[in-house]
ChimeraX commands (.cxc) that place a marker at each C-alpha (Angstrom):
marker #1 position -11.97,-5.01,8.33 radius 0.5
marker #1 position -10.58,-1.86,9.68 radius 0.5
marker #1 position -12.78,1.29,10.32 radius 0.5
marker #1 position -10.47,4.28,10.15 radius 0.5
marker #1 position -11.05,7.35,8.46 radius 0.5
marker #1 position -9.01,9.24,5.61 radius 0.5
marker #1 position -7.90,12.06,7.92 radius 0.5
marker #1 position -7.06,9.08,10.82 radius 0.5
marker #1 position -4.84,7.37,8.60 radius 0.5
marker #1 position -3.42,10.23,6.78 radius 0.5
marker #1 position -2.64,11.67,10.82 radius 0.5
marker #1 position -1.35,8.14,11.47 radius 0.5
marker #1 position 0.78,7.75,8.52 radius 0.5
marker #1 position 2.22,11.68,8.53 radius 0.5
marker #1 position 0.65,12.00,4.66 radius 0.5
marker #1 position -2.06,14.09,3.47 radius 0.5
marker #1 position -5.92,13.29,3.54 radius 0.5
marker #1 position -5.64,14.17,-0.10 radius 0.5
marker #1 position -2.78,11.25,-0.55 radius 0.5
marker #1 position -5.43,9.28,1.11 radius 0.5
marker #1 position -8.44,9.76,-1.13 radius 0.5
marker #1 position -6.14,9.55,-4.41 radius 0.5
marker #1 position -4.76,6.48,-3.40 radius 0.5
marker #1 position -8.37,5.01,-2.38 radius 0.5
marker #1 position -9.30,5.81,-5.85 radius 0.5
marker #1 position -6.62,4.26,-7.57 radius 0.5
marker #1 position -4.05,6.61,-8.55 radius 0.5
marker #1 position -0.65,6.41,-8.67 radius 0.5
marker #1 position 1.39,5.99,-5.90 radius 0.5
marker #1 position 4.75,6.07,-4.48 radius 0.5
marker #1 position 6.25,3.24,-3.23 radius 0.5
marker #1 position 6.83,4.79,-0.42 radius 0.5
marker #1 position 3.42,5.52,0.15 radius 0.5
marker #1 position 2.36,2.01,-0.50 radius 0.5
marker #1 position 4.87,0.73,1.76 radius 0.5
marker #1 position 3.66,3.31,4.64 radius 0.5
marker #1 position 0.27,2.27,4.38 radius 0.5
marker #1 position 1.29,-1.77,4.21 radius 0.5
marker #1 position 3.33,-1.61,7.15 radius 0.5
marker #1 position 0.56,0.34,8.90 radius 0.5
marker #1 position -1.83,-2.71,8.36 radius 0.5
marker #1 position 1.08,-5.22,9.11 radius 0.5
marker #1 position 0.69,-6.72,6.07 radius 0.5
marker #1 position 4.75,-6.52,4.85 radius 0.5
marker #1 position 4.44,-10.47,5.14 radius 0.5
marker #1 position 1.77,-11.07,2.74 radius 0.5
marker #1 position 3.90,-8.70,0.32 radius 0.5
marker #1 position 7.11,-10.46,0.27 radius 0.5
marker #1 position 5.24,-13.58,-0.28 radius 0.5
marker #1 position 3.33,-12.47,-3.37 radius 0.5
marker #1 position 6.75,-10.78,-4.50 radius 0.5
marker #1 position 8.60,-14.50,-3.27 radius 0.5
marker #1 position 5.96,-16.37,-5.73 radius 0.5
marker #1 position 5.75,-14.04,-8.30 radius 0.5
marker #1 position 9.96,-14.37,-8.82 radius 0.5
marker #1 position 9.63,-18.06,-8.01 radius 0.5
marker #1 position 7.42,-18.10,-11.21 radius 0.5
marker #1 position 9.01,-16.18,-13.18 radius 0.5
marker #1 position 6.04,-14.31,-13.45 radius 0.5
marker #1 position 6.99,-10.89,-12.75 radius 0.5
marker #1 position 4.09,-8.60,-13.36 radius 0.5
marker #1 position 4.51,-5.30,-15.14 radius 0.5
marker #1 position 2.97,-2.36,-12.53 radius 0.5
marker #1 position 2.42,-0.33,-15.79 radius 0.5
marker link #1:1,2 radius 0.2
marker link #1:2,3 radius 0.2
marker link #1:3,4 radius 0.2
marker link #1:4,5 radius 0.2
marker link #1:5,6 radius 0.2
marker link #1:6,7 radius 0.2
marker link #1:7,8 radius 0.2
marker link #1:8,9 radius 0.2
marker link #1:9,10 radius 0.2
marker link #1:10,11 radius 0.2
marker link #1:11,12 radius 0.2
marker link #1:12,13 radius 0.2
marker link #1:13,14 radius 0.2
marker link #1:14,15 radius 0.2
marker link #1:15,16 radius 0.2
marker link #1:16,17 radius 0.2
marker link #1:17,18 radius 0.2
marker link #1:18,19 radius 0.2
marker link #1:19,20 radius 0.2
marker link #1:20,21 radius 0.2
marker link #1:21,22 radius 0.2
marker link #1:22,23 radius 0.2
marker link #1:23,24 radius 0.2
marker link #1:24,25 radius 0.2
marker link #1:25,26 radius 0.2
marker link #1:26,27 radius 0.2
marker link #1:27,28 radius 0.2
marker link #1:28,29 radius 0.2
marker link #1:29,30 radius 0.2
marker link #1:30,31 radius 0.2
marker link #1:31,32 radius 0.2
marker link #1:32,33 radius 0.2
marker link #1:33,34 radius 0.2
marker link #1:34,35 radius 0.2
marker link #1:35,36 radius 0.2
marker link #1:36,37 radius 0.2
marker link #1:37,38 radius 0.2
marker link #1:38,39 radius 0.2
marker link #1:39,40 radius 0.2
marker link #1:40,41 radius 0.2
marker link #1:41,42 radius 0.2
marker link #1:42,43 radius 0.2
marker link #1:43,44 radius 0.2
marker link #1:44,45 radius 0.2
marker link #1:45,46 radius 0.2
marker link #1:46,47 radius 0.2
marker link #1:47,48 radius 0.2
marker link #1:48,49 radius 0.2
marker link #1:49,50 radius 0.2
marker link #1:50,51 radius 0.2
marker link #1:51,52 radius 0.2
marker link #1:52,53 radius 0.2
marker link #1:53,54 radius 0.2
marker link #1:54,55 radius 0.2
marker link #1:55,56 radius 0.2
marker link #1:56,57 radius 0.2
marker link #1:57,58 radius 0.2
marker link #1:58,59 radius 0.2
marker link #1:59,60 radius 0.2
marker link #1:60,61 radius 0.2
marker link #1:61,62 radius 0.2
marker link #1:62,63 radius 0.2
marker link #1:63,64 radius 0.2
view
């Protein structure tokens, strides 16, 4: 797992620490955001997949 704190990733990813601790406890984000902090874990591949099946499925999941 990784072992960076709020204010390293907010400095990493040019957001705010409070971004950081709103988005840790589950408020909403912007995509943007979500996509910052998904490419800064290199995890953009494990994203289009679960987007890839979800279509595939036709099982497109409300984010509301």
């Amino acid at each position: 797992m990784y072992e960076l704190s709020q204010e390293d990733l907010a400095k990493a990813l040019e957001l705010s620490r409070l971004t950081i601790r709103k988005l840790e406890e589950g408020h909403n984000a912007t995509l943007d955001t979500l996509l910052k902090v998904i490419n800064h874990f290199d995890m953009l591949g494990e994203l289009y997949a679960a987007i890839d099946r979800n279509i595939s499925d036709n099982n497109i999941i409300s984010l509301y």
